[in-house]
C-alpha positions, -999 to +999 in steps of 0.1 A: +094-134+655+071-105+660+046-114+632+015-134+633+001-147+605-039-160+597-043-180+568-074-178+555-090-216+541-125-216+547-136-215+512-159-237+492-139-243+462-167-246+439-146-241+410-124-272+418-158-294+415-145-317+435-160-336+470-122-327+487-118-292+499-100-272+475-071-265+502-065-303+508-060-309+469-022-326+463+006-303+449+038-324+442+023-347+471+012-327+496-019-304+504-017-269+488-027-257+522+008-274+537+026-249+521+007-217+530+017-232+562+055-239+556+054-203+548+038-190+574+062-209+602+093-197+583+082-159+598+057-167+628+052-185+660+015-173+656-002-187+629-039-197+625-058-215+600-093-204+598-120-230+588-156-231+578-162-261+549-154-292+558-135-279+585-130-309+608-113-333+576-087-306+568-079-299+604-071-336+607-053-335+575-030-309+586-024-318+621-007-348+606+022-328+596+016-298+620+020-286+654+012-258+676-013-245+646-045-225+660-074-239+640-103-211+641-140-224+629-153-188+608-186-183+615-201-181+582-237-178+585-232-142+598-203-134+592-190-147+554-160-131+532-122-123+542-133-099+564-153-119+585-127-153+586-101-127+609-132-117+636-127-129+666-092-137+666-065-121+693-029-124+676-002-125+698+021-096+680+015-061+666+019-071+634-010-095+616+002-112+581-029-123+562-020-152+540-046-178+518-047-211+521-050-217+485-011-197+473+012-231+473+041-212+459+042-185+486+076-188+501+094-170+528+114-150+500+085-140+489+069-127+516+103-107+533+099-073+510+062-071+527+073-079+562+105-053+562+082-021+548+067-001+577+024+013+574-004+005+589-013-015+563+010-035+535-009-045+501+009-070+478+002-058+443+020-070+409+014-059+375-005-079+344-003-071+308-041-074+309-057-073+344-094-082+331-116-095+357-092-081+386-099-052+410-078-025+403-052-008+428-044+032+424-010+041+436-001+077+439+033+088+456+044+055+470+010+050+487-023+028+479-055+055+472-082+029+467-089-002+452-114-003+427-135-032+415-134-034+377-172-032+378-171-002+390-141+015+374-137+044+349-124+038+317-093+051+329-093+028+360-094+003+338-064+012+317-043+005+353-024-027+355-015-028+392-043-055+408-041-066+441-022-097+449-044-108+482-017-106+510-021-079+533+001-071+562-017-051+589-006-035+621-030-052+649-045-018+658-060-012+625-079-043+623-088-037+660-098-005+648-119-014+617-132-047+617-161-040+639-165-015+611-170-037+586-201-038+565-219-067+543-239-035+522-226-054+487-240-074+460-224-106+481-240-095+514-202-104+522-177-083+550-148-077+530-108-073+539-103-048+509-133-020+530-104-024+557-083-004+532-113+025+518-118+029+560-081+031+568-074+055+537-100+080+544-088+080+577-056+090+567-039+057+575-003+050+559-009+022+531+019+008+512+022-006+477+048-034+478+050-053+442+056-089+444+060-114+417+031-131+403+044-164+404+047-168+441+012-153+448-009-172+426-040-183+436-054-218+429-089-216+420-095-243+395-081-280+381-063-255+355-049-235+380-037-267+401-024-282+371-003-247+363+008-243+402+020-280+403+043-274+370+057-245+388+067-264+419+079-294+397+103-266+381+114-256+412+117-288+431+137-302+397+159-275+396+171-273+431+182-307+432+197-305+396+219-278+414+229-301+441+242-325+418+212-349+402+219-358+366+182-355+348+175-367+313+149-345+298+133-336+332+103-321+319+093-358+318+101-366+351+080-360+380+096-356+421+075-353+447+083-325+474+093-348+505+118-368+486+154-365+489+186-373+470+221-381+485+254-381+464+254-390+429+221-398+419+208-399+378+175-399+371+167-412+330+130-396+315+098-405+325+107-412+359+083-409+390+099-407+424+067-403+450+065-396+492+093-397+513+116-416+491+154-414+496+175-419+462+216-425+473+240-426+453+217-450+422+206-447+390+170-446+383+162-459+346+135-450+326+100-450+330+106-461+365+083-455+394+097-454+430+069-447+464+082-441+492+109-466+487+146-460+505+176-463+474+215-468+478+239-477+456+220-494+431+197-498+398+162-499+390+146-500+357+141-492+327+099-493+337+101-511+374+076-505+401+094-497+434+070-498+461+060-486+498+088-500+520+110-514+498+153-507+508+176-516+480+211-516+488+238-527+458+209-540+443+201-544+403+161-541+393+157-545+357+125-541+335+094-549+343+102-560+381+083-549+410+091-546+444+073-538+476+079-540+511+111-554+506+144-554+520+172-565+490+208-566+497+231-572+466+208-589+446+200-591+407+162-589+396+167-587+360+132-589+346+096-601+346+092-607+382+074-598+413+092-593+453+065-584+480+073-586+517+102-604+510+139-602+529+169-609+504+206-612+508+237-606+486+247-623+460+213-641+454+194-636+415+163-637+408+151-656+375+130-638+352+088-646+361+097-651+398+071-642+422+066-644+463+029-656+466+027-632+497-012-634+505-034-664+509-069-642+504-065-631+541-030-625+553+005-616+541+031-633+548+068-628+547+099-646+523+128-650+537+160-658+510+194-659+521+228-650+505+238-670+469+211-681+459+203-689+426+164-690+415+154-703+381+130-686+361+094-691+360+096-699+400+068-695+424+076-691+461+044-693+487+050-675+519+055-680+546+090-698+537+123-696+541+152-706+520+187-708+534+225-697+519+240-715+487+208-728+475+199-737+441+157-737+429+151-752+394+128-729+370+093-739+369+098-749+411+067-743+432+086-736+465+059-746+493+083-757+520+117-742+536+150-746+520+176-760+540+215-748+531+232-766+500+201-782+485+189-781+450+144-778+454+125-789+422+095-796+415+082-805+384+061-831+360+080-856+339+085-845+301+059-867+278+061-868+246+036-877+216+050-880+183+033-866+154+004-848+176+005-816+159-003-832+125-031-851+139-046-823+158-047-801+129-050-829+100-019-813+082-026-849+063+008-862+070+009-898+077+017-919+108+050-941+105 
């Protein structure tokens, strides 16, 4: 790959309001910066991230997920603006692809019809129905004449509807050339990308126009914007694995986040939530049902269950209003009402409705062990750490404090007492004794 690419994410954000830089803000799960990133890798060995607020937190947010990425710390008291984030930094190649950090849906597709045209400088530009508030682009004879601010254009400037998208591709020389050039004479006192292109033009430099659709370039600026960039992705992410063969029920309804993945046969009913790196294979997830980075085969969950970090079903039936987390169930019915948590379950074992593992003592969690056909009576409690063994049988209302050996029925319960006529008495319904 002969391209290098700078990714410019120093901003503020101020319009996000928020305490979490704007490039670190969640799209379908992960940071709107991680896919300026994706993007970048899919066309460049060279790629650098250039910092300035809150620069050490994003670094170590992206490093997570990131290797052989050239963080570069803008210096922003003298230097602010676009122009000023790509001083001072040497790319490897001839050819410099300037990317932000805040475009999500930038793809490699999207950035190819730049990277095949040859100038000495590449503008993406697209077309809006009403560019108000953008700067406008003149194009004349296949080549960019100027880019005008709308402050500053004519009437007639501003009947143009070509705007500039905010991707440049620039052959290294010209920024060698004209970024020591640069000025911060503007209302901003701010070096600017954009005075590359007047200094190139009047030079006599080759700029090309390359129109790119709006969707893929869109900037995130605000909640509204995040809000509108994460339907987007949620289309897209929906529809590729619709075309690979997941059943959806009303998916507009249903929300997938980025790093999961579906294997075979998979249906997913409306409302659901499938969050981080969850695997769905070959199940059926039922309404209303939220799965977290949970690991799916062969089995059922829902309608409205909680699947949870760590949790493997395998041939496994989760009904309503079960949860489940850090779990590992094995052909085993859950059919309502109860709660599994760092628990270890074999086949052929159900669960009673208002079961619960009493995993933590305040301090510590401890692990439940069941083994295979066993059958748990509703309204059970079972306090960890304990283990219960094959072919067992627990009586509903049991509190299970001890292990289970093989074969046995545990109870535990207070005798039945009765005391005729007490409802009368207690509410002096007037009936008489005897």
């Amino acid at each position: 790959m002969s391209i290098s690419v700078i990714i410019l994410a120093a901003g503020q954000g101020t319009r996000m309001k928020s305490k979490l830089p704007k490039v670190l803000h969640p799209i379908s799960g992960l940071p709107m910066l991680h896919y300026s990133i994706k993007a970048a890798q899919s066309v460049s060995d060279d790629i650098y991230v250039v910092l300035y607020h809150q620069a050490k937190l994003i670094e170590e947010e992206i490093t997570k997920s990131f290797d052989n990425i050239k963080f570069v710390l803008q210096d922003h008291e003298n230097y602010p603006g676009t122009g000023g984030a790509v001083m001072n930094i040497e790319p490897k190649h001839e050819k410099v692809l300037v990317l932000n950090g805040d475009m999500p849906l930038v793809t490699q597709e999207a950035l190819e019809p730049l990277l095949k045209m040859d100038g000495d400088i590449v503008m993406s530009v697209f077309d809006l129905p009403d560019p108000s508030g953008y700067g406008r682009v003149i194009v004349k004879n296949g080549e960019v004449q100027g880019i005008v601010e709308e402050k500053d254009a004519t009437d007639k400037q501003k009947s143009i509807k070509t705007v500039n998208a905010g991707v440049y591709l620039f052959k290294k020389e010209v920024l060698e050339r004209y970024l020591p050039l640069l000025s911060n004479d503007n209302a901003q006192k701010e070096y600017y990308l954009t005075d590359i292109v007047k200094m190139a033009k009047e030079d006599g430099r080759h700029i090309v126009p390359v129109w790119v659709e709006e969707e893929a370039f869109k900037g995130v600026n605000s909640r509204y914007d995040l809000a509108c960039a994460e339907e987007i992705m949620q289309a897209k992410i929906k529809e590729k694995w619709m075309r690979s063969g997941v059943t959806m029920h009303l998916p507009s309804t249903i929300y997938i986040d980025s790093r999961a993945q579906f294997i075979g046969e998979c249906e997913l009913e409306n409302g659901v939530t499938i969050l981080g790196e969850s695997i769905i294979n070959d199940s059926h997830i039922k309404a209303h049902t939220v799965v977290e980075d949970a690991d799916i085969k062969s089995s059922t969950c829902g309608p409205m269950a909680r699947i949870r970090p760590g949790t493997v079903l395998v041939d496994t039936h989760i009904g309503n209003f079960v949860e489940v987390k850090k779990s590992h169930l094995k052909g085993v019915k859950a059919g309502h009402l109860s709660y599994l948590g760092d628990a270890e379950i074999d086949e052929g074992t159900n669960i009673g409705a208002g079961t619960i593992t009493c995993n933590y003592d305040g301090i510590s969690k401890y692990k439940t062990t069941i083994g295979k056909n066993v059958f748990i009576g509703s309204d059970t409690q079972i306090v960890a750490p304990v283990t219960i063994e094959d072919d067992v049988m627990i009586a509903a209302g049991t509190t299970v404090t001890k292990d289970v050996k093989s074969g046995s029925l545990a109870i535990s319960r207070t005798p039945q007492k009765i005391v005729e006529n007490f409802f009368h008495k207690f509410f002096r319904t007037g009936k008489k004794d005897g």
